[in-house]
N, CA, C and O of each residue as an XYZ file, in Angstrom:
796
protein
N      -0.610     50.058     -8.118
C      -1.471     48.892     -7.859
C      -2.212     49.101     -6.548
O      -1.602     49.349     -5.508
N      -4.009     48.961     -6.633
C      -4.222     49.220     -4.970
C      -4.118     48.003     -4.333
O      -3.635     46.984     -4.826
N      -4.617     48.137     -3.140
C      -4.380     47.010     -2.040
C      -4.908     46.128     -2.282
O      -4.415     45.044     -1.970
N      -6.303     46.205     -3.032
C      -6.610     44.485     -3.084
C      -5.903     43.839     -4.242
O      -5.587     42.653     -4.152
N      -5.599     44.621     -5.462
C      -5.140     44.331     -6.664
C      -3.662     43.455     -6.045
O      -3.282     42.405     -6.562
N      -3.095     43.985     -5.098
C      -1.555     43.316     -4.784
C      -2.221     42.164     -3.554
O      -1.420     41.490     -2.906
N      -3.454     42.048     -3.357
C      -3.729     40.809     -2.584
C      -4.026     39.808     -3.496
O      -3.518     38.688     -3.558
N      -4.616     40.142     -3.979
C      -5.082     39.228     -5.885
C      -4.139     38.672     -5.974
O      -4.003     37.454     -5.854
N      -2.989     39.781     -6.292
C      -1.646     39.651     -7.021
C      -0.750     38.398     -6.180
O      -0.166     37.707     -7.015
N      -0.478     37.904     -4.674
C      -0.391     37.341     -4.123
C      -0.836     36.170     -3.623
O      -0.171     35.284     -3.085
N      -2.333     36.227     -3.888
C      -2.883     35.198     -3.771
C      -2.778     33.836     -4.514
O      -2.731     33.923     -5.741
N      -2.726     32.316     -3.847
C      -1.774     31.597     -4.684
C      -3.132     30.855     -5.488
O      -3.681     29.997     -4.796
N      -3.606     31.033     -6.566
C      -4.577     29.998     -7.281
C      -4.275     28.046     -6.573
O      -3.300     27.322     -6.771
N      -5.287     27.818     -5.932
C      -4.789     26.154     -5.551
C      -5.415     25.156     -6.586
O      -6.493     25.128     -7.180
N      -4.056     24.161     -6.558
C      -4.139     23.628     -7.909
C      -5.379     22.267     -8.186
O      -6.116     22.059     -7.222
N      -5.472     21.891     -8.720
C      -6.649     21.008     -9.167
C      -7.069     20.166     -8.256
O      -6.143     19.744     -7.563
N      -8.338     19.664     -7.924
C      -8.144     18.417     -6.702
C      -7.583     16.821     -8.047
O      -7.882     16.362     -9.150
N      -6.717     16.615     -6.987
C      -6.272     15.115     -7.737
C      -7.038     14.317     -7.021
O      -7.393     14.374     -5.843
N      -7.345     13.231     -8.246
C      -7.328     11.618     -7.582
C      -7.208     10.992     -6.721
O      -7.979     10.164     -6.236
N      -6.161     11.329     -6.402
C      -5.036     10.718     -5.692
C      -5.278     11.351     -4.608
O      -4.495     10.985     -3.732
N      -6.182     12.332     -4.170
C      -6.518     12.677     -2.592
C      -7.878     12.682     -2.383
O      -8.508     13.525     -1.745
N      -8.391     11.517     -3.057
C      -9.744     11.380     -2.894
C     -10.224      9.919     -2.332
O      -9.436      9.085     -2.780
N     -11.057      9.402     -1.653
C     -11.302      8.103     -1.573
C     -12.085      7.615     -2.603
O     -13.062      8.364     -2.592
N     -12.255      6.720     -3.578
C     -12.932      5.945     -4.899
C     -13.723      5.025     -4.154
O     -13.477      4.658     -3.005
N     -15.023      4.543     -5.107
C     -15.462      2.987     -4.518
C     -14.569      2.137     -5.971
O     -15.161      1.870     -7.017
N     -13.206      1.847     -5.751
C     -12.384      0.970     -6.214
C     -12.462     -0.523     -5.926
O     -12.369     -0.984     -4.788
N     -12.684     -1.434     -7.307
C     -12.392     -2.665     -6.824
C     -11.475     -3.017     -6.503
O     -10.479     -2.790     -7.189
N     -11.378     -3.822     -5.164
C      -9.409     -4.689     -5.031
C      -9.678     -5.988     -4.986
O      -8.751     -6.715     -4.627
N     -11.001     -6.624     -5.333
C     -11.022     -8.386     -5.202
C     -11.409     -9.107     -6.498
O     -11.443     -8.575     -7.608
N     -11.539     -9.684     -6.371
C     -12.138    -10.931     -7.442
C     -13.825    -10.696     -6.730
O     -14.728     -9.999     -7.195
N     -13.835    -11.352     -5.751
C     -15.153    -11.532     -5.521
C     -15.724    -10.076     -5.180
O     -16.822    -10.249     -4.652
N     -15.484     -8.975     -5.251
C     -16.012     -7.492     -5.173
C     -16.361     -7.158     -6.464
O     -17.195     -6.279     -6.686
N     -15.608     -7.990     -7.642
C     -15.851     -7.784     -8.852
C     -17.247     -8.322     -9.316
O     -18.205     -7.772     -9.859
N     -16.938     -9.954     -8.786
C     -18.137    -10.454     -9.492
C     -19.622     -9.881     -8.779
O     -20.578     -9.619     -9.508
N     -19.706     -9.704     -7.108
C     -20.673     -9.190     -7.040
C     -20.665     -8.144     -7.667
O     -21.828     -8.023     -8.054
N     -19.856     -6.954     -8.163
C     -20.328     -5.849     -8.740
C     -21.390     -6.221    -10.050
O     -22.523     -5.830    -10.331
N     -20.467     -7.144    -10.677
C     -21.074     -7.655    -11.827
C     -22.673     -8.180    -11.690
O     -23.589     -7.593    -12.266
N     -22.825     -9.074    -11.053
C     -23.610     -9.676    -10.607
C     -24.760     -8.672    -10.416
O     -25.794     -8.692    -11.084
N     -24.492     -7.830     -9.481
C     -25.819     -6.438     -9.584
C     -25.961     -5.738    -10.984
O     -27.029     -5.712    -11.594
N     -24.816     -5.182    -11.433
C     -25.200     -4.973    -13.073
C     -26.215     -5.720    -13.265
O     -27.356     -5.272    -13.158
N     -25.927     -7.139    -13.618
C     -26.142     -7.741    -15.030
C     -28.369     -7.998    -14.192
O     -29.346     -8.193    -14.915
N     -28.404     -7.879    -12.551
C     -29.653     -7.835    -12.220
C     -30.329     -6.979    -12.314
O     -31.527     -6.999    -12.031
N     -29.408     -5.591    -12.936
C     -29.944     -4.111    -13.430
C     -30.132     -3.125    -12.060
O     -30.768     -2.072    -12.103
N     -29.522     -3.606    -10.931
C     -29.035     -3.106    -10.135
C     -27.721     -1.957     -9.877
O     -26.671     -2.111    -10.500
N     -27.875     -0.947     -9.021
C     -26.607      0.215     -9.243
C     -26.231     -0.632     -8.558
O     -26.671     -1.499     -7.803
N     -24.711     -0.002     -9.186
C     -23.259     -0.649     -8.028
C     -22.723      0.635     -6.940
O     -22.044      0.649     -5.914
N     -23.605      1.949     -7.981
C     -22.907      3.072     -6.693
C     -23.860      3.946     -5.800
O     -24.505      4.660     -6.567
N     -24.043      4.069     -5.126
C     -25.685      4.589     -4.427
C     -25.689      6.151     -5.245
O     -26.660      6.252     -5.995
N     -25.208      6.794     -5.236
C     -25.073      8.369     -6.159
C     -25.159      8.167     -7.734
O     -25.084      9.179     -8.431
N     -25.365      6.498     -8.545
C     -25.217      6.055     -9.835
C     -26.628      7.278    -10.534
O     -27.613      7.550     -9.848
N     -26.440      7.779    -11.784
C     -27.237      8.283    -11.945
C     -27.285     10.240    -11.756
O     -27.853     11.158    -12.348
N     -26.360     10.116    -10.620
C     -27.038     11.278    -10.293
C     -26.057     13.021    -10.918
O     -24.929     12.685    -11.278
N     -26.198     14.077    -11.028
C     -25.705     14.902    -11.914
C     -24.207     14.804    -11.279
O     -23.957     14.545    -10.102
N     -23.249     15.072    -12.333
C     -21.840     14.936    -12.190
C     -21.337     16.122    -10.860
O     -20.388     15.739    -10.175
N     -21.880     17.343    -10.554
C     -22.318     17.879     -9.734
C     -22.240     17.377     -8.235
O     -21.346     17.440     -7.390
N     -23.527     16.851     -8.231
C     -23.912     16.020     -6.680
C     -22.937     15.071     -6.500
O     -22.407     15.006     -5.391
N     -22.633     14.404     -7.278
C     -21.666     12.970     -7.291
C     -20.405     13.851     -6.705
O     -19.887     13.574     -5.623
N     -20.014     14.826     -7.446
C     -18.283     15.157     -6.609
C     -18.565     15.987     -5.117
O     -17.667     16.194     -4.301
N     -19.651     16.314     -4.978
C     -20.532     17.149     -3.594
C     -20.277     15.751     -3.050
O     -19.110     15.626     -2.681
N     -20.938     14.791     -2.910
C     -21.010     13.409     -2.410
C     -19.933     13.350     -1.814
O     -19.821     13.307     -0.589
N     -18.721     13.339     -2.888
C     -17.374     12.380     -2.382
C     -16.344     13.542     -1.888
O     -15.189     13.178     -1.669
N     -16.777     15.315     -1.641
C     -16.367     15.758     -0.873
C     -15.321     16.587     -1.550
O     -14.477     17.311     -1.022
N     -15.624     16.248     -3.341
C     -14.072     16.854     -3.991
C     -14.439     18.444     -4.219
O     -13.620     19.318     -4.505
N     -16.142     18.658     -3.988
C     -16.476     20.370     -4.514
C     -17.360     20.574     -3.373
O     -18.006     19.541     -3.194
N     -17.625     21.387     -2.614
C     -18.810     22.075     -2.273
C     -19.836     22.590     -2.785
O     -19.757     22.661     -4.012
N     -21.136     23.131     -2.177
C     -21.798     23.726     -2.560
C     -21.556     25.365     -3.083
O     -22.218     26.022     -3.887
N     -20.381     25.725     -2.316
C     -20.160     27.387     -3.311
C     -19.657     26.886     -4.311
O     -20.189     27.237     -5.364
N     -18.738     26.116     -4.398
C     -17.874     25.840     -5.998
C     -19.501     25.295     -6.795
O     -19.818     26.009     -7.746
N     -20.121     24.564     -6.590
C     -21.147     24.177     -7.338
C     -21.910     25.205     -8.099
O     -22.263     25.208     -9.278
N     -22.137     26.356     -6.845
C     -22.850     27.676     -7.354
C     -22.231     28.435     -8.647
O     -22.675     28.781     -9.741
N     -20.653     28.545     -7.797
C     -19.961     28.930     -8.906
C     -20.357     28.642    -10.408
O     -20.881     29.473    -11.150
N     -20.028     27.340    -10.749
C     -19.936     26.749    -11.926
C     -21.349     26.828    -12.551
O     -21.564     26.791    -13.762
N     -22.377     26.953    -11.490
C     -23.965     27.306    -11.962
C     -24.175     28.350    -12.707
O     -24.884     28.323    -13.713
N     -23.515     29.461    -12.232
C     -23.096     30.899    -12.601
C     -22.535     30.866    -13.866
O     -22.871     31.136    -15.019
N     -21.420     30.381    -13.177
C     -20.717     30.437    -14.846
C     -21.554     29.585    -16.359
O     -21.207     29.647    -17.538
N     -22.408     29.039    -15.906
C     -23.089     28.562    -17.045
C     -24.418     29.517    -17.684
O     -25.112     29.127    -18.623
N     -24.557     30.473    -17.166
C     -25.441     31.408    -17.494
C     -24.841     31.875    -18.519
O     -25.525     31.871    -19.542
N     -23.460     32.411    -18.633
C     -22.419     32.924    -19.434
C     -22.536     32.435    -20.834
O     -22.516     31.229    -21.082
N     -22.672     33.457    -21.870
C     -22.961     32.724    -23.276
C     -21.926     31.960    -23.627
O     -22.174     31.090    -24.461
N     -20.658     32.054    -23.160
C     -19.177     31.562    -23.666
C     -19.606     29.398    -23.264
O     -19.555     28.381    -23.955
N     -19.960     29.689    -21.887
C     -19.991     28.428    -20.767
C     -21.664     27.693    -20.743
O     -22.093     26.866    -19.939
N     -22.306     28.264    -21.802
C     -23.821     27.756    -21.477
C     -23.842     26.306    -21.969
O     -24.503     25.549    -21.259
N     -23.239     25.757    -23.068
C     -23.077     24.504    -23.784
C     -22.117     23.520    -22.925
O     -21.966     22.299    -22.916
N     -21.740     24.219    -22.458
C     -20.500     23.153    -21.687
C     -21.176     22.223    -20.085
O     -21.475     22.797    -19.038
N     -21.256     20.920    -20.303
C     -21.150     20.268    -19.070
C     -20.854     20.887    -18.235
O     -20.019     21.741    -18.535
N     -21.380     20.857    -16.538
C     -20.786     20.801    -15.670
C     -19.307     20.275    -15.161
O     -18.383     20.906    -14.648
N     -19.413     19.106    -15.443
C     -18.248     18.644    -15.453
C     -16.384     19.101    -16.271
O     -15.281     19.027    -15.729
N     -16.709     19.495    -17.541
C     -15.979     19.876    -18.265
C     -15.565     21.350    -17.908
O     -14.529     21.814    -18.386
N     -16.326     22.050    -17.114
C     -16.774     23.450    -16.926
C     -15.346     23.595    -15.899
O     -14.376     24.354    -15.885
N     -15.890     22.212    -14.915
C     -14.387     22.363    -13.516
C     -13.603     21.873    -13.937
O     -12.601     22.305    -13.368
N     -13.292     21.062    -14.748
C     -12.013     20.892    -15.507
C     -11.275     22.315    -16.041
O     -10.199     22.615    -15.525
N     -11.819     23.132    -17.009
C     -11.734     24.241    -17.881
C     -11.165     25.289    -16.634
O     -10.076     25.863    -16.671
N     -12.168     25.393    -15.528
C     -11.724     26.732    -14.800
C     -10.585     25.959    -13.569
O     -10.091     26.552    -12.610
N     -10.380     24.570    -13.921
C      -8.740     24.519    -12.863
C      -9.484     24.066    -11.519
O      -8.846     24.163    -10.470
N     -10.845     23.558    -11.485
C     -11.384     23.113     -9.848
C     -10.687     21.251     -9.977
O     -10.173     20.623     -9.051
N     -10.811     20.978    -10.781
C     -10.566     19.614    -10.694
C     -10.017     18.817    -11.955
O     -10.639     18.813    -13.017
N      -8.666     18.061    -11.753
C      -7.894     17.415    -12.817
C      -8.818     16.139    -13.445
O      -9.643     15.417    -12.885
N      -8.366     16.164    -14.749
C      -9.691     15.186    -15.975
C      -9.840     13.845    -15.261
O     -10.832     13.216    -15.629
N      -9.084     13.253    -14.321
C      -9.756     12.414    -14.114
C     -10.270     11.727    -12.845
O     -10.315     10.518    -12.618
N     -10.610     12.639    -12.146
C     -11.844     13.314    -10.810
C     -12.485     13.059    -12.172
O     -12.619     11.896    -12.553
N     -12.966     14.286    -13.077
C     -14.143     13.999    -13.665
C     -14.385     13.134    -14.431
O     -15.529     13.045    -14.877
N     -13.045     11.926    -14.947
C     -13.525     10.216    -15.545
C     -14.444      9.515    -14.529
O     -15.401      8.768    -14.731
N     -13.942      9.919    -13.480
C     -14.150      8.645    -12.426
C     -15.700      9.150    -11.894
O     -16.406      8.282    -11.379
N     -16.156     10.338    -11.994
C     -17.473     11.005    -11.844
C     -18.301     10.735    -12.879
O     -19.516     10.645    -12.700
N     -17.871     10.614    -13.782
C     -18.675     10.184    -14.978
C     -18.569      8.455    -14.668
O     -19.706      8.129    -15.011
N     -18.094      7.554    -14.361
C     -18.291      6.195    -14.419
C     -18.786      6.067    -13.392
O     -19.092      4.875    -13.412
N     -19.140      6.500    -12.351
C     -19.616      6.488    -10.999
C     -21.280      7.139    -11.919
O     -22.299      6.520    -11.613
N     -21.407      8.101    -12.769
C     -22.947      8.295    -12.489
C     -23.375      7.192    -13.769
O     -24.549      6.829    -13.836
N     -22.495      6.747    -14.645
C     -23.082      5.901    -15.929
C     -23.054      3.789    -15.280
O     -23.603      2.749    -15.642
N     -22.117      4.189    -14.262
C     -22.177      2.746    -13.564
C     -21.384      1.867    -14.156
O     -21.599      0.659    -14.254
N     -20.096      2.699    -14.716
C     -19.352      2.124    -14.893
C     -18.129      1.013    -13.744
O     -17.847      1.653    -12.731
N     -17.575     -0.142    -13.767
C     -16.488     -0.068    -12.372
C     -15.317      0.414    -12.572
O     -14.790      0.914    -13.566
N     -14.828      0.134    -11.125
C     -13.619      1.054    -11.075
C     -12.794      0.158    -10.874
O     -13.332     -0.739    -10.226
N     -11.669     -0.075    -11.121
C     -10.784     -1.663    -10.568
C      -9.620     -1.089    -10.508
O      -9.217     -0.360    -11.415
N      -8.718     -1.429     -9.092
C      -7.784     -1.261     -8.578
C      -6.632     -2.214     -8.852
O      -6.249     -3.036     -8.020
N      -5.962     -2.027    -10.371
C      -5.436     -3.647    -11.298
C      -4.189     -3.656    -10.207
O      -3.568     -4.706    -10.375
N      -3.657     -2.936     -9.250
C      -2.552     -3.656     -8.882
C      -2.632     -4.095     -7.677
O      -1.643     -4.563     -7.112
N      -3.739     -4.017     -7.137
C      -4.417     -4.869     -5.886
C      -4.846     -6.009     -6.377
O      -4.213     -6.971     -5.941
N      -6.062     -6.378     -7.456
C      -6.405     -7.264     -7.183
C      -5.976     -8.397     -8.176
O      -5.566     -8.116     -9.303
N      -6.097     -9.877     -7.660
C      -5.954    -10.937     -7.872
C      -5.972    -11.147     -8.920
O      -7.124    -11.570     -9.021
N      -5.213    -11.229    -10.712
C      -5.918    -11.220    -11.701
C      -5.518    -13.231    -12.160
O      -4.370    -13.610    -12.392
N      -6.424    -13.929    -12.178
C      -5.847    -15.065    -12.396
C      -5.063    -15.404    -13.631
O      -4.707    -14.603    -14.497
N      -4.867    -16.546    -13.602
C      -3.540    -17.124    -14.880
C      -4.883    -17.359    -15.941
O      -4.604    -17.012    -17.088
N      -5.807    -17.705    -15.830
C      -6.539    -18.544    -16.700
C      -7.446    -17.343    -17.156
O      -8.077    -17.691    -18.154
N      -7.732    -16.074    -16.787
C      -7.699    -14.807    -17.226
C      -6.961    -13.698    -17.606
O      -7.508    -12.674    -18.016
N      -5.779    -13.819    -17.503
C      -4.695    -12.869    -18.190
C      -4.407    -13.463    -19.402
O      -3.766    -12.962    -20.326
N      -5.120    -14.998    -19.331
C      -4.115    -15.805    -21.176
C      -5.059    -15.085    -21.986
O      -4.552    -14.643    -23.017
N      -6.609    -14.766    -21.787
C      -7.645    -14.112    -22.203
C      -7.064    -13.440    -23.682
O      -7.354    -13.585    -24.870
N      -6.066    -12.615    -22.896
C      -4.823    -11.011    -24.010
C      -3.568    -11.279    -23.695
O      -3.218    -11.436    -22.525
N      -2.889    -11.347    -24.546
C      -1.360    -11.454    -24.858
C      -0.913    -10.440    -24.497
O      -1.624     -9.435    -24.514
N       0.567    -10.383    -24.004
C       1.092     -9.044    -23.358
C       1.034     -7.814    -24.103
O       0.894     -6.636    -23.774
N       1.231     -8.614    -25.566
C       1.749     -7.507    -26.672
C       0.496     -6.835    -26.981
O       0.453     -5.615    -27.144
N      -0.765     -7.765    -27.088
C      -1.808     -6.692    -27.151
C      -2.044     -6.029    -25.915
O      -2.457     -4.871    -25.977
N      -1.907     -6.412    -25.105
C      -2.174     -5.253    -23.760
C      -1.464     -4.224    -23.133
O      -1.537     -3.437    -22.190
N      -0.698     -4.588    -24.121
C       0.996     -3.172    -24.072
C       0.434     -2.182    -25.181
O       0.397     -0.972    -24.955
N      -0.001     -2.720    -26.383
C      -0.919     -2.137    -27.219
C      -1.596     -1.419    -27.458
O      -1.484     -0.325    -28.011
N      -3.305     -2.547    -26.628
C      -4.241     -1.660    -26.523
C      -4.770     -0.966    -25.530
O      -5.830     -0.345    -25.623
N      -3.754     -1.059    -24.086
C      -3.752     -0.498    -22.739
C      -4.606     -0.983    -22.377
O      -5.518     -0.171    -22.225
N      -4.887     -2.026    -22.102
C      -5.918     -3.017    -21.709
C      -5.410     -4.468    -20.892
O      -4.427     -5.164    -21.147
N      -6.143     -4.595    -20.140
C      -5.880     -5.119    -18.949
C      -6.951     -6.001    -18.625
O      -7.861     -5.562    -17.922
N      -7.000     -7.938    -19.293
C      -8.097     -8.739    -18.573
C      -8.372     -8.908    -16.879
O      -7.497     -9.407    -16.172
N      -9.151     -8.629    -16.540
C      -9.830     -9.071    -14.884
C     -10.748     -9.919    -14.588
O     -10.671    -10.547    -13.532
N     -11.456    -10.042    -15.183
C     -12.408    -11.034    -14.931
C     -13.661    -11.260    -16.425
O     -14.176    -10.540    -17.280
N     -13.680    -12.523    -16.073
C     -14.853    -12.856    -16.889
C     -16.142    -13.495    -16.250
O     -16.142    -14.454    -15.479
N     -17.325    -12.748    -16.736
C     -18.396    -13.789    -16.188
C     -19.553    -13.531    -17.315
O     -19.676    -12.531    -18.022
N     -20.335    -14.658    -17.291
C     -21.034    -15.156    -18.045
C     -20.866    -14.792    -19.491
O     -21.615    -13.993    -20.054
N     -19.726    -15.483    -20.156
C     -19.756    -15.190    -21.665
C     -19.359    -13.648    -21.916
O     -19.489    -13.214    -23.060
N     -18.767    -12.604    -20.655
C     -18.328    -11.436    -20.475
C     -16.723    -11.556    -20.230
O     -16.279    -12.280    -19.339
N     -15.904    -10.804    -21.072
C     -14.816    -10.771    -20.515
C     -14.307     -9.075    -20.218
O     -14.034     -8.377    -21.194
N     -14.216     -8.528    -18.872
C     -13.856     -7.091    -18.728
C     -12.805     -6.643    -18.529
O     -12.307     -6.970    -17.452
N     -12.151     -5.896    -19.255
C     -11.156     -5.065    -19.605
C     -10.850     -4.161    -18.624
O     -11.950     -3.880    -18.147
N     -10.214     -3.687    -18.178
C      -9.620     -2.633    -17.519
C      -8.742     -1.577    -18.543
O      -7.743     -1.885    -19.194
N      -9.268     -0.528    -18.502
C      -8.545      0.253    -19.424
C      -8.669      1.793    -18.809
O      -9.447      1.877    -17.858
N      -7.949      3.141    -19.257
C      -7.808      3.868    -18.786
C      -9.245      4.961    -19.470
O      -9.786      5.745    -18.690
N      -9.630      4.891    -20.670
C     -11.197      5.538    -20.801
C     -12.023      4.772    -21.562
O     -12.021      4.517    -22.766
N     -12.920      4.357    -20.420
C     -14.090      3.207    -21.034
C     -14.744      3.791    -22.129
O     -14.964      3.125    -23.140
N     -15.093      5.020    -22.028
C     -15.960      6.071    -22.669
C     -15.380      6.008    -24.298
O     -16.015      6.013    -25.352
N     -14.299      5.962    -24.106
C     -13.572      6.198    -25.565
C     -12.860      4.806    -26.136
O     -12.187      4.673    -27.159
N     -13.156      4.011    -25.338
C     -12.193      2.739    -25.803
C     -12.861      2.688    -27.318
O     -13.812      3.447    -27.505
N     -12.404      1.800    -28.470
C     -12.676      1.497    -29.685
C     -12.183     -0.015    -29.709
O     -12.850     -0.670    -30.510
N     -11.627     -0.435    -29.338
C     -11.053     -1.840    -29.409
C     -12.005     -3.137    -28.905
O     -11.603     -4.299    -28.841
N     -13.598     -2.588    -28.503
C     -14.054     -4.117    -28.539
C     -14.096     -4.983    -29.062
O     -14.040     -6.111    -28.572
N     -14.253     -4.586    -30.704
C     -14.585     -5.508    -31.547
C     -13.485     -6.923    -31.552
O     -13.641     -8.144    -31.547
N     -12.021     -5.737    -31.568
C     -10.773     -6.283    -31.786
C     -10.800     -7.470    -30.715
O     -10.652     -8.565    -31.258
N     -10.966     -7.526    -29.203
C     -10.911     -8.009    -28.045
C     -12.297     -9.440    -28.253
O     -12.215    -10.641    -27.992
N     -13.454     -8.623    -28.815
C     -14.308     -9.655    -28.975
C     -13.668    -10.934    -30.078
O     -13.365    -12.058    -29.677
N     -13.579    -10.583    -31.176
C     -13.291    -11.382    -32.315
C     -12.203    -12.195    -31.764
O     -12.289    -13.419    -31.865
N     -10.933    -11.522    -31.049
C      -9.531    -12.687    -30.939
C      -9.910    -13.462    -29.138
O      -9.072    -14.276    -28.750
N     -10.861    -13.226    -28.387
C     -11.346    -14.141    -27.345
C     -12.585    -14.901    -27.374
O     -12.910    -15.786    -26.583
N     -13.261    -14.449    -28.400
C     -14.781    -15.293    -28.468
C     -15.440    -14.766    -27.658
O     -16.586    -15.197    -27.532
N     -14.975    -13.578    -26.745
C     -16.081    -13.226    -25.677
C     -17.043    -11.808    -25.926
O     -16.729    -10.928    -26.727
N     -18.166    -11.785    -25.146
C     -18.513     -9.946    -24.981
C     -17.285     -9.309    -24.569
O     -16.218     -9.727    -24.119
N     -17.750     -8.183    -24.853
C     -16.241     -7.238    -23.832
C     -17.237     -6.497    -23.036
O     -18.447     -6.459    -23.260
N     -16.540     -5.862    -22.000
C     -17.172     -4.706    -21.028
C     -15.459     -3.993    -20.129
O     -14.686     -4.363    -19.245
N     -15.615     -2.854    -21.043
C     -14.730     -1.437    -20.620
C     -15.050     -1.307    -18.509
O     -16.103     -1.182    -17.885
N     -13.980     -1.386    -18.153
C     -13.891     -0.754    -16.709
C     -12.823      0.277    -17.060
O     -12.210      0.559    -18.089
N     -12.841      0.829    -15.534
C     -12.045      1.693    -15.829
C     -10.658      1.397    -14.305
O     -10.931      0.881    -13.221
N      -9.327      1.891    -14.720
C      -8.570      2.012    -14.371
C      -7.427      3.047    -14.345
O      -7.511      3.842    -15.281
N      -6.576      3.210    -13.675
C      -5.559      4.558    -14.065
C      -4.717      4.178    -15.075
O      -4.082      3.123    -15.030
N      -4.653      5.080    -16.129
C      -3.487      4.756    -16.744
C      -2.095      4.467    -16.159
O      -1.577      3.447    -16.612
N      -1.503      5.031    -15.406
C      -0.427      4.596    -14.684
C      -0.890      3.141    -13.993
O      -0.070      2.223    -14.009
N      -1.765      3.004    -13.588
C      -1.488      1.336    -12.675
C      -1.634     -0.299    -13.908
O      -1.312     -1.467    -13.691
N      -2.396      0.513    -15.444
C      -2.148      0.209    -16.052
C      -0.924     -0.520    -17.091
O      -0.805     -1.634    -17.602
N      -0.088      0.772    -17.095
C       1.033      0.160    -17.428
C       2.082     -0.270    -16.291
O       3.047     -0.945    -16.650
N       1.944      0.089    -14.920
C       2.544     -1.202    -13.921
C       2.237     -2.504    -14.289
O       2.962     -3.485    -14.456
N       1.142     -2.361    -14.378
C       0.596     -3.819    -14.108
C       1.183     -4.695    -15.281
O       1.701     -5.807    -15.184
N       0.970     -3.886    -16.485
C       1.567     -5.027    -17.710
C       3.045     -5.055    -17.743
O       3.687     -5.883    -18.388
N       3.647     -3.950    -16.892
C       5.366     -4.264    -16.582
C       5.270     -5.221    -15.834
O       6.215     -5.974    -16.069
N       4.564     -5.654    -14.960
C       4.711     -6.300    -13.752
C       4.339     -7.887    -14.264
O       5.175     -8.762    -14.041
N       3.196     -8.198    -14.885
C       2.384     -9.257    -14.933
C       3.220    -10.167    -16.218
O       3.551    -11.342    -16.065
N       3.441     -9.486    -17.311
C       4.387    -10.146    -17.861
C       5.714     -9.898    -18.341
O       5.964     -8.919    -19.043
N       6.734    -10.890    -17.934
C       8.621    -10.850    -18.205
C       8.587    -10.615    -19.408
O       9.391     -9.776    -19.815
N       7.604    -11.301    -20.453
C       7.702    -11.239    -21.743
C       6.623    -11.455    -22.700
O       5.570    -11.590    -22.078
N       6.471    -11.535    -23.847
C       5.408    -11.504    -24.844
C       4.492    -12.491    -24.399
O       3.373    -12.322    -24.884
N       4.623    -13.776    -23.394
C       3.490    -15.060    -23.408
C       3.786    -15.522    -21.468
O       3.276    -16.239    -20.608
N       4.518    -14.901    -21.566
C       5.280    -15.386    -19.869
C       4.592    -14.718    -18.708
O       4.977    -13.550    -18.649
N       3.485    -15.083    -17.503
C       2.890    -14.348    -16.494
C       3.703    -14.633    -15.841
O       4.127    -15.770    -16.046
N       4.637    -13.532    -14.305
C       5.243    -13.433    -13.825
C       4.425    -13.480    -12.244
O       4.982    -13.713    -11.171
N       3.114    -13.220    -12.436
C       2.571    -13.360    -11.515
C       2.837    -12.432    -10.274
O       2.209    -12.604     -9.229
């Protein structure tokens, strides 16, 4: 083996950037919510980077640089990697765990982000969903405004259950996003039992 081959050989691959060592623009209020909402619904961004390539957005928040960027530029020249997102690309080669790139994707589509075990979820909005459906459908009421009721769930992108959520509340729905883990805290936490808020 030559010398660089046993430096290779040594060298430790570092593992994905998590979540969890990143700062989010996370909701933790009621009223952080509704203004979020509130700019939506005026067709206003909620994130100043909203919009912009999945790319720049993790450059932004500090999770990639500009060589890793190059990198992945590169690698898309590659006939194997030419079809593939950016995003999916640093997932695939191990730069960053799937959901850095959820939360990059709802940050450029303007989706929110809600922090369910910070914030305030009231009594007269959790009756919204029954425990059993929200043990269910991993879904989590937060707020409602204007004839909107929004969900917290772990992939907005993929949820399927509006209809279900619309038809048994009478309301619109609108997918946020949340961690799956604070998810199911929260519905351990919020209700003792099938109809009971523990608050």
């Amino acid at each position: 083996m030559s010398q660089d081959n046993a430096v290779n050989a040594t060298q430790k691959i570092p593992p994905p950037a998590r979540a969890a060592d990143f700062s989010w623009p996370d909701i933790r209020t009621q009223s952080q919510l509704r203004q979020a909402v509130e700019t939506q619904q005026h067709g206003g961004r909620v994130y100043p980077v909203q919009g912009n390539k999945i790319g720049e957005i993790l450059k932004s928040l500090k999770v990639i640089n500009d060589k890793i960027l190059h990198a992945v530029e590169m690698r898309h020249l590659t006939k194997k990697a030419r079809d593939k997102p950016t995003g999916e690309l640093l997932v695939y080669m191990g730069i960053i765990e799937p959901e850095v790139l959820l939360r990059a994707l709802c940050i450029q589509a303007g989706v929110l982000m809600v922090e369910v075990q910070s914030i305030h979820i009231p009594f007269d909005i959790l009756k919204f969903v029954s425990s059993d459906n929200a043990r269910e459908k991993k879904a989590i009421p937060v707020h409602v405004y204007n004839g909107t009721l929004h969900l917290a769930v772990a992939d907005p992108f993929n949820f399927t259950d509006q209809h279900f959520f619309s038809f048994s509340t009478g309301l619109k729905i609108n997918p946020v996003f949340a961690p799956s883990v604070q998810i199911d805290a929260c519905i351990s936490s919020k209700w003792a039992d099938s109809e009971t808020w523990v608050g």
